[in-house]
N, C-alpha and C positions, 0 to 999 in steps of 0.2 A: 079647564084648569088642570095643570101639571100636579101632580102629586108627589113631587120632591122629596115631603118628609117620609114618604112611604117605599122612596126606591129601593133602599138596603133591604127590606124584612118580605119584598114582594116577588116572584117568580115574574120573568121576563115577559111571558105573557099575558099576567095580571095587572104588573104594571101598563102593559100596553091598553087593555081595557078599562082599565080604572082612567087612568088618564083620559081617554074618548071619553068614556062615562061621563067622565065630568064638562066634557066642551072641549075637549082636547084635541090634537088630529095624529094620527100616526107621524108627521112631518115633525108635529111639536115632539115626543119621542123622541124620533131620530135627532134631532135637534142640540135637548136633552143629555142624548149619549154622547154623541160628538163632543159636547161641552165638557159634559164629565171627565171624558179621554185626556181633550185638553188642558185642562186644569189641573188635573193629575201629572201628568206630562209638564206642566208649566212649574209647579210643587217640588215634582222631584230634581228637575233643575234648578232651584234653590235652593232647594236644600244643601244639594250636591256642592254648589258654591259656598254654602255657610263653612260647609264642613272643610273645604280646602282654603278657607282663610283662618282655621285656625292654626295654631302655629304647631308645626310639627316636632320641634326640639333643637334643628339643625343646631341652635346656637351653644346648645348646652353643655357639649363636649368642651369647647373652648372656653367655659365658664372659668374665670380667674385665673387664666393661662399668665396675661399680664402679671398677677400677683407671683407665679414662677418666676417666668422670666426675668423679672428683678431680680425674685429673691436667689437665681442659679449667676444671674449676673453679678450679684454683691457678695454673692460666695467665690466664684472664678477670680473677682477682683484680690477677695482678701488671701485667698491660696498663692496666689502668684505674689501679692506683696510679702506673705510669711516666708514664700521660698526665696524672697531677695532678701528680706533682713538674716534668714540664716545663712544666706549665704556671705551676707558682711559678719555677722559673727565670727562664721568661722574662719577668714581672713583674719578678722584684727584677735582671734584667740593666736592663728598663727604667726601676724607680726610682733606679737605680744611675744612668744614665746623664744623670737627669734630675739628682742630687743634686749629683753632679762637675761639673755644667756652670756650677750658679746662679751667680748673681750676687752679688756681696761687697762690700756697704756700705763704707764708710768713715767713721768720722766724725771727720773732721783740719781743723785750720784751715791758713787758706795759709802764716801765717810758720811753721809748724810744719814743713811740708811744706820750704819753701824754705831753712829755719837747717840742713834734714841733707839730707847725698846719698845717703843710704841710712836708710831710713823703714823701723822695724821694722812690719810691716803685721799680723807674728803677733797683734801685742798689741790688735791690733783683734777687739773681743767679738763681732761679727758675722763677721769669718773664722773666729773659733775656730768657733761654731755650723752655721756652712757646712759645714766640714772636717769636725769630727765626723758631721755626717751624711752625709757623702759616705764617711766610713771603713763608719759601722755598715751606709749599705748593702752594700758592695762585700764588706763580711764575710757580709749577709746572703745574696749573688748566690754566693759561695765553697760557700756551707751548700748553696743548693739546689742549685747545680752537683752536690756532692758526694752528696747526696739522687737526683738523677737519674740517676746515674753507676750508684749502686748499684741502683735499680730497674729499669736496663738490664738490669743483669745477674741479677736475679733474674728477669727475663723469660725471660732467654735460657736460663739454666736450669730455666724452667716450659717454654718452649718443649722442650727437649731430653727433661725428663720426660713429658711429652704423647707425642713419640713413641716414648719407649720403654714407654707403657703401652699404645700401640695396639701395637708390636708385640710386646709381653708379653701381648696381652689375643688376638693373631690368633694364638699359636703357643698359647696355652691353649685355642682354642677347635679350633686344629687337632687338639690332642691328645685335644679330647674325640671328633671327628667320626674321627680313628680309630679309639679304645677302643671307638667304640660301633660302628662298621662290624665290630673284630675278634669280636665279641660278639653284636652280628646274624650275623656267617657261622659262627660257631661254634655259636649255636643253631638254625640251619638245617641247618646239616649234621648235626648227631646229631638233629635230628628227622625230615631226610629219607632217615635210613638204614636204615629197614624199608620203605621206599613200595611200593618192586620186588617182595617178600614180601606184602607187605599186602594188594597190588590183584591178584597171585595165588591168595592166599586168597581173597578177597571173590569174583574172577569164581567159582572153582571150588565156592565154599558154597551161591550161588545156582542153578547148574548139579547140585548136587545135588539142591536145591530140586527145581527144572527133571525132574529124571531120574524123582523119587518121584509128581511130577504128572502121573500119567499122560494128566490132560486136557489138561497143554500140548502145542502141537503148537513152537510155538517156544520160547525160553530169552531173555525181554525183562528187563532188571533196572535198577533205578539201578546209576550212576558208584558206586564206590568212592568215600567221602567224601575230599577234599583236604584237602591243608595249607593254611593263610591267610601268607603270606608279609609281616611289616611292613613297611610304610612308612615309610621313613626321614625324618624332619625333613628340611626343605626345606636343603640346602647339603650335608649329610652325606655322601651318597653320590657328589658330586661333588670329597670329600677327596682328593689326592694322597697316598698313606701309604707311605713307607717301612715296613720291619719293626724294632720296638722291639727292645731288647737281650733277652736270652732274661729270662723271669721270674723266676728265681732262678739267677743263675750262678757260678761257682765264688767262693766266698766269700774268697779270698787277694787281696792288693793286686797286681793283675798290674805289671810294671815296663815291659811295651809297648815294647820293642824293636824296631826295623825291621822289619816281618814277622810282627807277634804280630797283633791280633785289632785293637791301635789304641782296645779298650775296659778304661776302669782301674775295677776292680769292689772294694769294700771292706764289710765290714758294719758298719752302725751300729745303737745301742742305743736302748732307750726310757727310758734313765735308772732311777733307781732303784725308783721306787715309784709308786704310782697317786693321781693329786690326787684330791683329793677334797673334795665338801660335808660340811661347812660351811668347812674350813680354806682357800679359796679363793673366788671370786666365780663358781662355776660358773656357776649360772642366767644369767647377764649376758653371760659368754663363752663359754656357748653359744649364747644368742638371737643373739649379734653374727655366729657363725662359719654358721650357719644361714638366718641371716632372707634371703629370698628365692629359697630353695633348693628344687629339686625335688626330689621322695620318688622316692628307686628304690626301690621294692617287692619284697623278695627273701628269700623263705621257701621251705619245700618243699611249703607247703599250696597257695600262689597265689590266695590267696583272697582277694585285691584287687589290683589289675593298675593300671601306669603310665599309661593311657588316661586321656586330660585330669586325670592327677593336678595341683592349683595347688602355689603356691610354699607353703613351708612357713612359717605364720603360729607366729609367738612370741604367749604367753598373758601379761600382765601379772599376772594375776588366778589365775595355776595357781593359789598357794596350797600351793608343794612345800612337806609339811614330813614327819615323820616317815621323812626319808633315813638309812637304815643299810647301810652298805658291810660286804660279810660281808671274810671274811679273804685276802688275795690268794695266788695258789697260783703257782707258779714253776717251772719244772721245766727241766733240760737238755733237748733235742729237735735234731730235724730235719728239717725242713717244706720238700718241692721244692726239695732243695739247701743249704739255708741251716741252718747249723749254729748253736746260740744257747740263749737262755730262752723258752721260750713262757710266757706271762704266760696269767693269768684271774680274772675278781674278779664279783662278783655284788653285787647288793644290792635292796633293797625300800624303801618309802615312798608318797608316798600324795598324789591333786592332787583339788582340784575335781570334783564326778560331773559326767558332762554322757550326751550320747545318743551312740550306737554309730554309729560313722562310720569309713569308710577314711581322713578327711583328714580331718574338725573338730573331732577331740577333743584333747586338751591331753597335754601328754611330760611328764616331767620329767627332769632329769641330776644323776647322781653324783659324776660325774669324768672325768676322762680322766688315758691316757697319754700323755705326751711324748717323739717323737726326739730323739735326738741329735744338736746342728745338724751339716750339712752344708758345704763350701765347693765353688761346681758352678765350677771354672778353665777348662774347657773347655766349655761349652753345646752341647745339651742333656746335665742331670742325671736321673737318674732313681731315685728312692725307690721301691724295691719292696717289696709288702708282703702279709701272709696274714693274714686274720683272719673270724669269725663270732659272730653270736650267737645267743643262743634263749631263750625269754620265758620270764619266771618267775612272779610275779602276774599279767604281761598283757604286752603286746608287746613285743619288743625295738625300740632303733631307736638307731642309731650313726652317724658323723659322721666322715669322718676328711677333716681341713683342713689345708691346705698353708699356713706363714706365711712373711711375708720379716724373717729373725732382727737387720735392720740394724734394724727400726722396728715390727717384731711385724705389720705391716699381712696382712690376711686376701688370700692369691691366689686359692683356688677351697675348694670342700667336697664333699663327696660323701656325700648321706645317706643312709640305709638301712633300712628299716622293714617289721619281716613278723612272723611267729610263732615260727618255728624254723627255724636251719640244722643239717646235720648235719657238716657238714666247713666245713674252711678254703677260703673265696675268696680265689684271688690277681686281684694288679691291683701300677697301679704311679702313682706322680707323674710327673708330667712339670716338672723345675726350669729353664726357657723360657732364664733370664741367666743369667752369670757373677753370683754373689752368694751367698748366706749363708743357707741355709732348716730351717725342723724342720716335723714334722708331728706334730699333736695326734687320738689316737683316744677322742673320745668316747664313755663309755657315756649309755646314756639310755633313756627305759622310754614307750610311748604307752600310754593311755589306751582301748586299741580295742574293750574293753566297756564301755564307758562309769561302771564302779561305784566308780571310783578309786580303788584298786589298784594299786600298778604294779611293776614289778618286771624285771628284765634279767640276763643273765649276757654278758658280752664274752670273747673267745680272741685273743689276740694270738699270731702266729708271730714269729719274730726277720726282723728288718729287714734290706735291703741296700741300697748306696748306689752307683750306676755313673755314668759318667761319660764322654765321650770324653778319649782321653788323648792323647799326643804321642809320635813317636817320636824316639829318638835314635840317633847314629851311634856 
């Protein structure tokens, strides 16, 4: 009998006796060791995988670029419209100026002139034609005055939303260069927490090795296999991060009194029921909440990893049809705190075959859930939230997008694409202004056998909604 529980705390040639000792044979030993190596060896190449599907940052830099891009686009627009109306301004100032100034015929004879001392001049057809045009332009110069006036200020308002998109687009990118820092050291740390164990096994397996070979005179072995530690996207790891509010915290409206925590926490809902195709324009709003989005890759299998994953390309051509959402399932719960309904809905349908790929095959979407909007009074808000899914015909792949509830405009997405989870992932939004936000959880199905097929199940936990609050006396 092998004495396993006794390898770590035994000297190579104790173990070796002990083992015999017991019914054992030097073959089981060696056996033993080799197993040990292996397995180690097998270990550290999983882990090594875990670690390089987590998401490096890549995306984070471009976090809310779109929201620039608008908003430098509707600034350009309204400069260039301010520099045409001044420029009709200041034409009809100068036709204006030239019209008031002309010159006014008369046509009077002298005794006409000299029988009155006061010569109506109105009734002369060439002043009336002078004057009226000296009115229409001056009415013309008012127009455009009043034309420029307001493309001032539609400027000055493209201007002010310009920069509250950069700094709505640098505190989205800040949040992501955190999330993803807490999420690299998190999976660092529980993969570096056997090392100490591991590389004591390994030296003392080979040192068994070592002991059985009686031609060695020395004990030479490879290093114990390492960890690969990623490499953060360029800016990431140079984040300043505060610590976010805990991830699911007491779910009552605190009232933040002088001395309380200073954070106001509330739950919100997903509304009633799950949208769904055909009774909505899923396919459309999903491409829109999606298109240029990167795949976080997150299953238990890991059997396609975030390494140069592209942005996520929309299919015109899927060809979703045969979409059936099964019956949605509800249940009271409570998930890391947060007291509520967990939601779950499934369904099946069917896209385009194409060939097996981690990125070129084609998704399609059933639906989503919708939050409950939010009002964030005090910046930053935060939407915290649990959720997983696990493939049914074929991959899962889910979506959850933050909107701004004043004009429905897309803030950020986060999508997600693997085989199977088995538990709830939390995570949370980050709502950057003061303003008005909900968030949409898509389901959706990829195509990653290519035989089109598809099919998903989504788990939503109950929502909450924090906030900084205000104290009072």
């Amino acid at each position: 009998m092998l004495l396993a529980g006794q390898f770590s705390s035994m000297s190579p040639q104790a173990f070796i006796e002990a083992t015999t000792a017991a019914g054992g044979t030097e073959a089981d030993c060696q056996d033993f060791a080799d197993t040990t190596i292996a397995t180690i060896t097998s270990d550290v190449t999983t882990s090594n995988a875990l670690l390089a599907a987590v998401d490096t940052g890549a995306g984070c830099a471009t976090e809310g670029d779109s929201l620039v891009t608008a908003a430098q686009a509707a600034l350009t627009s309204a400069q260039s419209a301010e520099a045409t109306a001044l420029t009709n301004y200041n034409d009809a100032v100068s036709t204006q100026s030239t019209a008031c100034s002309a010159a006014v015929s008369f046509s009077v004879n002298l005794d006409t002139l000299e029988a009155n001392n006061c010569y109506n001049y109105a009734s002369e057809a060439n002043y009336d034609t002078v004057k009226a045009a000296c009115t229409a332009a001056t009415s013309v110069t008012a127009s455009t005055l009043a034309t420029h006036s307001a493309a001032q200020a539609t400027t000055a308002t493209a201007t002010t939303g310009l920069a509250s998109a950069e700094a709505q687009s640098a505190a989205l990118t800040s949040a992501c260069n955190c999330r993803v820092q807490d999420e690299q050291a998190a999976a660092w740390t529980a993969a570096s927490a056997d090392v100490a164990a591991r590389e004591t096994e390994w030296k003392k397996a080979h040192e068994v090795l070592c002991a059985l070979d009686t031609a060695t005179t020395g004990c030479n072995h490879a290093s114990c296999p390492a960890l690969t530690q990623p490499t953060m996207a360029a800016g990431v790891a140079d984040e300043t991060c505060v610590a976010a509010p805990e991830a699911f915290p007491p779910t009552t409206v605190v009232g933040c009194e002088c001395g309380c925590s200073n954070v106001e926490m509330a739950t919100t809902g997903t509304g009633s029921s799950f949208h769904s195709h055909p009774t909505a324009p899923i396919e459309s709003q999903f491409a829109a909440a999606v298109a240029g989005v990167h795949v976080q890759y997150n299953d238990d299998g890991q059997s396609c990893t975030n390494d140069n994953n592209p942005e996520k390309t929309t299919h015109t051509s899927n060809n979703c049809h045969n979409i059936n959402v099964g019956t949605e399932v509800s249940n009271s719960c409570n998930e890391n705190g947060v007291s509520g309904i967990c939601r779950e809905v499934a369904f099946s349908g069917n896209c385009n075959p194409t060939t097996i790929s981690c990125h070129g095959c084609e998704s399609c979407a059933a639906g989503y859930y919708q939050s409950d909007t939010v009002q964030v009074r005090h910046a930053p808000g935060y939407l915290h939230y649990g959720a997983y899914s696990v493939a049914g015909d074929d991959w899962y792949e889910y979506a959850v997008t933050l909107y701004n509830a004043d004009d429905d405009s897309i803030i950020q997405t986060t999508l997600y694409r693997g085989d199977s989870l088995s538990a709830y992932q939390f995570s949370y939004l980050t709502l950057p202004n003061v303003g008005s936000y909900y968030a949409r959880f898509f389901l959706a199905s990829y195509d990653r056998t290519g035989g089109a097929a598809l099919g998903a199940t989504i788990y939503l936990a109950p929502l909450s909604f924090s906030q900084q609050g205000s104290c009072h006396q």
